[in-house]
C-alpha positions in Angstrom: 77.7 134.6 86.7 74.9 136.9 85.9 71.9 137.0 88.1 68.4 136.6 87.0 66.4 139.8 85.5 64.7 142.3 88.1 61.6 143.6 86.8 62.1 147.5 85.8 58.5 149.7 86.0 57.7 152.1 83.1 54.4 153.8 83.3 50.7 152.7 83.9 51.9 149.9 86.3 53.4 147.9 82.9 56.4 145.7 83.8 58.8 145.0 81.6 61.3 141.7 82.6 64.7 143.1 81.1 67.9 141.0 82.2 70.1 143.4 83.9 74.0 143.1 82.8 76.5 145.4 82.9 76.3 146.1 78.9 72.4 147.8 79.4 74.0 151.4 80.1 75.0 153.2 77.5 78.5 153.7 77.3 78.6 157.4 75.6 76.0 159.8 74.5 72.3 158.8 73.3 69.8 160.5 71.7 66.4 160.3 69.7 65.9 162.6 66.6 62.6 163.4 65.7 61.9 164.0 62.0 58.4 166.1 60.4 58.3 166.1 56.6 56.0 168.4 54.7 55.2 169.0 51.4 55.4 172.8 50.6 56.0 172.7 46.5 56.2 171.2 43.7 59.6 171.8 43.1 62.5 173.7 45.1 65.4 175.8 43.5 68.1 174.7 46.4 70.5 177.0 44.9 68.6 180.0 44.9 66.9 178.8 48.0 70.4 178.8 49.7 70.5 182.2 48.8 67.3 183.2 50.4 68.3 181.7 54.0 69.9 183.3 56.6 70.4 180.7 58.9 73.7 178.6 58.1 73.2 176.5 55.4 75.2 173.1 54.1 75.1 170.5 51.7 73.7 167.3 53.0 76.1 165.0 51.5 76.2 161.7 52.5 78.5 161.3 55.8 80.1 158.3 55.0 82.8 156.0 57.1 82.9 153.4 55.2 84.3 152.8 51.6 81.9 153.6 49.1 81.6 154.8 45.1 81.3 158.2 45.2 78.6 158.4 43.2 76.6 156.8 45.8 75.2 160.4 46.8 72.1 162.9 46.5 71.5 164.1 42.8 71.2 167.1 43.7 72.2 167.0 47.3 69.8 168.5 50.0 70.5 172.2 51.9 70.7 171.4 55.6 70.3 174.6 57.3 70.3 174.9 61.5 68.2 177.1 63.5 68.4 178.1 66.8 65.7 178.6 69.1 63.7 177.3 72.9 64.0 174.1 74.2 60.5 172.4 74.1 59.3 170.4 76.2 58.1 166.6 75.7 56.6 164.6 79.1 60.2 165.3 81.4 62.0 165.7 78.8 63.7 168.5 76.1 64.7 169.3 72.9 68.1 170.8 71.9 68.0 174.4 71.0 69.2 173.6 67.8 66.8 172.3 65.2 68.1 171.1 61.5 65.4 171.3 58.4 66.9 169.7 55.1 65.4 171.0 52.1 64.9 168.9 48.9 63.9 169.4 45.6 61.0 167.3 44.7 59.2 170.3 47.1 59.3 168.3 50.9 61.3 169.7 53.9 62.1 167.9 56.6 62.3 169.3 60.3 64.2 167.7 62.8 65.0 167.8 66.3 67.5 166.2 69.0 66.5 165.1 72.2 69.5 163.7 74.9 69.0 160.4 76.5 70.7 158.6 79.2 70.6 155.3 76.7 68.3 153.0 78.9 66.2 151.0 77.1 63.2 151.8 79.5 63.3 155.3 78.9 63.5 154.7 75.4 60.3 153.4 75.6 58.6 155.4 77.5 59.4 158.7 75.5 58.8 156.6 72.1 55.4 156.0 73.7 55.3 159.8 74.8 56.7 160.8 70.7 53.1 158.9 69.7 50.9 160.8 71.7 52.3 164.2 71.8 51.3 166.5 69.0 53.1 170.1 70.6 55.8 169.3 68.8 54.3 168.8 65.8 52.8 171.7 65.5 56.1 173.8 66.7 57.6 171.3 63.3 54.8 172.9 61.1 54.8 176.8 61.8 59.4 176.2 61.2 58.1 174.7 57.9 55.6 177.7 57.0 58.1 180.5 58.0 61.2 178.4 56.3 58.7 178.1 52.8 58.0 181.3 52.9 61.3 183.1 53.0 62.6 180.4 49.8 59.0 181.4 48.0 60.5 183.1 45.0 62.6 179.7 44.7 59.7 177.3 44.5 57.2 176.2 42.0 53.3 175.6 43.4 53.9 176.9 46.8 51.8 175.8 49.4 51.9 174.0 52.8 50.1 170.3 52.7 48.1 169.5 55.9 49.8 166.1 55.3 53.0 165.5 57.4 55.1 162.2 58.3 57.2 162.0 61.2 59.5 159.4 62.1 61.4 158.6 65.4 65.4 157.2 65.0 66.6 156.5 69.0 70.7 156.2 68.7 72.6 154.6 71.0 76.3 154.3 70.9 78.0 150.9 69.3 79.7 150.0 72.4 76.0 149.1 74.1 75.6 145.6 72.1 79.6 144.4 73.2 80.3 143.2 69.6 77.1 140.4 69.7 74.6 142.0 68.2 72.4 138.2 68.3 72.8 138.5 72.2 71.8 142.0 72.4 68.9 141.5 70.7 68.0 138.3 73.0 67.9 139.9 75.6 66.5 143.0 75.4 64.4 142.1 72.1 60.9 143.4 74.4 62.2 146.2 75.5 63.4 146.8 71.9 60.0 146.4 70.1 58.2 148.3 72.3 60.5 151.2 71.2 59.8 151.1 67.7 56.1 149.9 68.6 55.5 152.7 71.1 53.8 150.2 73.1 54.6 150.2 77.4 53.0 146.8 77.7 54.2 143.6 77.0 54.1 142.7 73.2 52.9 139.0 71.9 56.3 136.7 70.8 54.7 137.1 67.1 54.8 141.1 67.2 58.2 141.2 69.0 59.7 139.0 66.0 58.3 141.3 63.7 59.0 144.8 64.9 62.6 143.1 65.0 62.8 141.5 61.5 64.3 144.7 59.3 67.9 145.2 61.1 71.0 145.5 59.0 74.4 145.5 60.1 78.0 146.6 58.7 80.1 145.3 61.4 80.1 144.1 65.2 79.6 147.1 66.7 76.7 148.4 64.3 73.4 147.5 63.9 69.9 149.3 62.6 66.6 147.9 63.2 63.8 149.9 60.7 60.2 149.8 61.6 56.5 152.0 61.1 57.0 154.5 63.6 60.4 153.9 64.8 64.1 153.2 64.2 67.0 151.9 66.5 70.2 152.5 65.6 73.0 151.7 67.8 76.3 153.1 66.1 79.1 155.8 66.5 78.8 157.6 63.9 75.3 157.0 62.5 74.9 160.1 60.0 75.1 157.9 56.8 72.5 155.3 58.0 70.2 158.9 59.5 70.3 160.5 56.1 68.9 157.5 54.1 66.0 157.1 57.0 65.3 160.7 56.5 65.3 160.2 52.5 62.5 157.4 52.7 60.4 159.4 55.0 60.8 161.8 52.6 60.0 159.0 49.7 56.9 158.2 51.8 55.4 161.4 52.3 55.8 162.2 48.7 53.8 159.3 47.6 51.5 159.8 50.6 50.7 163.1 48.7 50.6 162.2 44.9 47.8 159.4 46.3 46.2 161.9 47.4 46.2 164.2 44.7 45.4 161.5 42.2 42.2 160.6 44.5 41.1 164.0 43.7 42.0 164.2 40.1 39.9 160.7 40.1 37.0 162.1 42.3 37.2 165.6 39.1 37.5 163.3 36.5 34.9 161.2 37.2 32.3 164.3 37.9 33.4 165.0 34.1 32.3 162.0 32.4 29.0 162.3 34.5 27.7 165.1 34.1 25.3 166.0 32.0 23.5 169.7 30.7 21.6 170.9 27.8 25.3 172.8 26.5 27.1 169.2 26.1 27.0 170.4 22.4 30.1 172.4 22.9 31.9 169.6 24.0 35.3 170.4 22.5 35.1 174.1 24.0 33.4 172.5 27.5 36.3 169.5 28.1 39.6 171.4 27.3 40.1 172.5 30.3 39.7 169.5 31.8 41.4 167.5 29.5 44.3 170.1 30.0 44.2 169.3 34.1 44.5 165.9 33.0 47.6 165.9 31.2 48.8 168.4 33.5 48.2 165.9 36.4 50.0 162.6 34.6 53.2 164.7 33.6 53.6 165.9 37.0 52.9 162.3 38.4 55.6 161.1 36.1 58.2 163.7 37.1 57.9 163.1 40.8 58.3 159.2 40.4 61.3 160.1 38.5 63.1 162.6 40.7 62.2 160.7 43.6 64.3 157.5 42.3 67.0 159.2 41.0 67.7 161.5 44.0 69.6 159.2 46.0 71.1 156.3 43.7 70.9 152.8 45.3 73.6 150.7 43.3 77.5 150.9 44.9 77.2 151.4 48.4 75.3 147.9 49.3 75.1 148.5 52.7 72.9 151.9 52.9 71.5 150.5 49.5 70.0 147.5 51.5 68.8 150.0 53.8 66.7 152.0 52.0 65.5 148.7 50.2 64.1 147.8 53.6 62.8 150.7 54.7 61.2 151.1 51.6 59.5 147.9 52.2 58.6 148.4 55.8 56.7 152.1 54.8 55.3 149.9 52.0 56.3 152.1 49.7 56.4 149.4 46.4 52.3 149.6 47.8 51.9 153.0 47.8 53.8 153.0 44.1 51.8 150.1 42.7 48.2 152.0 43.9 49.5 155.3 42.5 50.4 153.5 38.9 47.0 151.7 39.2 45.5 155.6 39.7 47.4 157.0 36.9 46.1 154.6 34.6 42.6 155.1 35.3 43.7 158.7 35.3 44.9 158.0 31.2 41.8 156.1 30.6 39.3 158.5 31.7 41.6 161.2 29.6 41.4 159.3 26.4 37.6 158.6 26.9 37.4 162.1 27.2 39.3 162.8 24.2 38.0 160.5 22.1 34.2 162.1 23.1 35.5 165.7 22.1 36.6 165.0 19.0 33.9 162.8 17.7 31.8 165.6 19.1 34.2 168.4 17.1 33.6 166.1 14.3 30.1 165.8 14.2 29.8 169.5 15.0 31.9 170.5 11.6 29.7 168.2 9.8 26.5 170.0 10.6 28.1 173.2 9.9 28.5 171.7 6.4 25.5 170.4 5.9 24.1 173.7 7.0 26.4 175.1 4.7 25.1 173.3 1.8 21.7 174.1 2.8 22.2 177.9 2.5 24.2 178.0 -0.6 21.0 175.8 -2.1 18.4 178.1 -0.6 20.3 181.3 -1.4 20.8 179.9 -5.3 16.8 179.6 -5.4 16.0 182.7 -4.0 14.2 185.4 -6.3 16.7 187.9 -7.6 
């Protein structure tokens, strides 16, 4: 017969009331990875990039260990290359000395590093509440990105580090911690469990708890992934499958993160265009190609990231890690972010064809006075003496 809960402390005198059983340690190792995406290009050469690296580099194929079509994969699959260097330090804990960036080619790189757990829920809490307000490592993340985009520069179209960044938080612990009941585990240490993927130390609301716990997927007993904002829980064996796709819709979400951005400016430009007005308006056709020009520019590169961003990692076959990244999608919002960036691009195309309408009714009435001028000389000249 189990006994009732004990309250465990964590931090700032919160209390959280978890039911102490056997099955709350970890049987096996745990960890948290901590993922950084930035955008340093438009576009990456991985091949040639391979070649530029000196650290060892691999594919980043899909690790999977489950049947599957094997055209469920990247198109073309990432370069995963591992680096070596200190330990940092986050609260009481450490990183590993081995840190992995994955390269892929709609211009993002993703920086991650390992941290070793013991596998209590507590402590699981309190570093994902540490993760949220440290920013050390995230700035460690960011000069690895600068030196790694630099050495792969002659690979890269439109080089240049973003100050934007995503990072994301995946705590893994072994398939053996929810004892094939999966509805049990999550019973019992649902709390503990949302403030994980919350980064919250006090107690959460029974509303927000049922919501930081309402994405989870699961494959078999001893599986299961619960997706959130700023954190993931996965509690597998061999998790890399379920890792990769998290990483890929950071990735997916930083990418649109950026083209909003870059669409708010092209906005902010085009509407300084149509506004503006000067004495020298005459030479519209001359004045509004260059803008017209960053226009087009601007839609065509829109269009080619949307593409290459769904067609990196196809989602029909594998209906498990398809599922996934259907969720994930939907808890980073990103049909949202899509939706606001087609609205953008629209406005983008109207403002362009307003534009291009004015120059060429301005070309045209601008060859029609050099007719009529024209005219008016060959008359004069006829009349004049001699």
């Amino acid at each position: 017969m189990r006994r009732p809960a004990k309250p465990v402390e964590i931090g700032c005198g919160w209390r959280w009331y978890i039911r102490r059983v056997e099955s709350t340690r970890a049987a096996g190792p745990a960890e948290c990875r901590v993922l950084f995406a930035f955008d340093v290009a438009h576009a990456i050469d991985l091949a040639g990039a391979a070649r530029s690296v000196r650290d060892p580099v691999t594919p980043g194929a899909l690790g999977r260990t489950h049947p599957a079509p094997s055209h469920f994969q990247f198109r073309p699959p990432p370069l995963r290359v591992t680096q070596r260097g200190e330990a940092l330090a986050i609260g009481r804990w450490k990183t590993a000395e081995s840190v992995e960036i994955v390269l892929f080619d709609v211009g993002a790189l993703l920086v991650s590093y390992s941290i070793e757990l013991e596998g209590e829920l507590a402590e699981c809490v309190e570093l994902s509440c540490t993760l949220a307000a440290d920013t050390s490592l995230a700035a460690a993340a960011r000069e690895r990105a600068r030196a790694l985009a630099e050495a792969i520069r002659p690979h890269v179209s439109k080089p240049g580090l973003a100050d934007l960044l995503e990072d994301y938080s995946i705590f893994r612990l072994p398939g053996a911690r929810l004892e094939r009941d999966a509805e049990r585990f999550l019973r019992e240490s649902g709390p503990a469990i949302a403030g994980i993927l919350r980064a919250e130390r006090q107690p959460l609301a029974r509303e927000e708890i049922a919501d930081a716990l309402s994405v989870r997927l699961q494959y078999g007993p001893d599986d299961l992934t619960l997706v959130d904002w700023h954190a993931a829980l996965v509690c597998d064996d061999d998790p890399e499958d379920v890792l990769r796709v998290l990483e890929y819709a950071n990735v997916q979400l930083l990418e649109m993160r950026f083209l909003d951005l870059q669409l708010d400016a092209s906005l902010e430009n085009a509407m300084a265009v149509v506004s503006r007005r000067s004495p020298g308006r005459f030479l519209g056709p001359f004045a509004l190609h260059r803008e017209l020009r960053t226009l087009s520019t601007m839609q065509l590169e829109a269009a080619f990231l949307f593409e290459r961003l769904g067609n990196t990692l196809k989602i029909s076959g594998d209906q498990h890690l398809a599922r996934l990244l259907r969720q994930a999608g939907g808890r980073f919002r990103l049909e949202e972010w899509n939706a606001a960036a087609q609205r953008k691009l629209a406005a983008l195309d109207n403002v362009y064809e307003k534009l291009h309408d004015h120059a060429s009714t301005v070309r045209a009435e601008t060859l029609e006075m050099l007719i009529v001028l024209l005219i008016v000389f060959e008359i004069v000249l006829s009349l004049w003496p001699g």
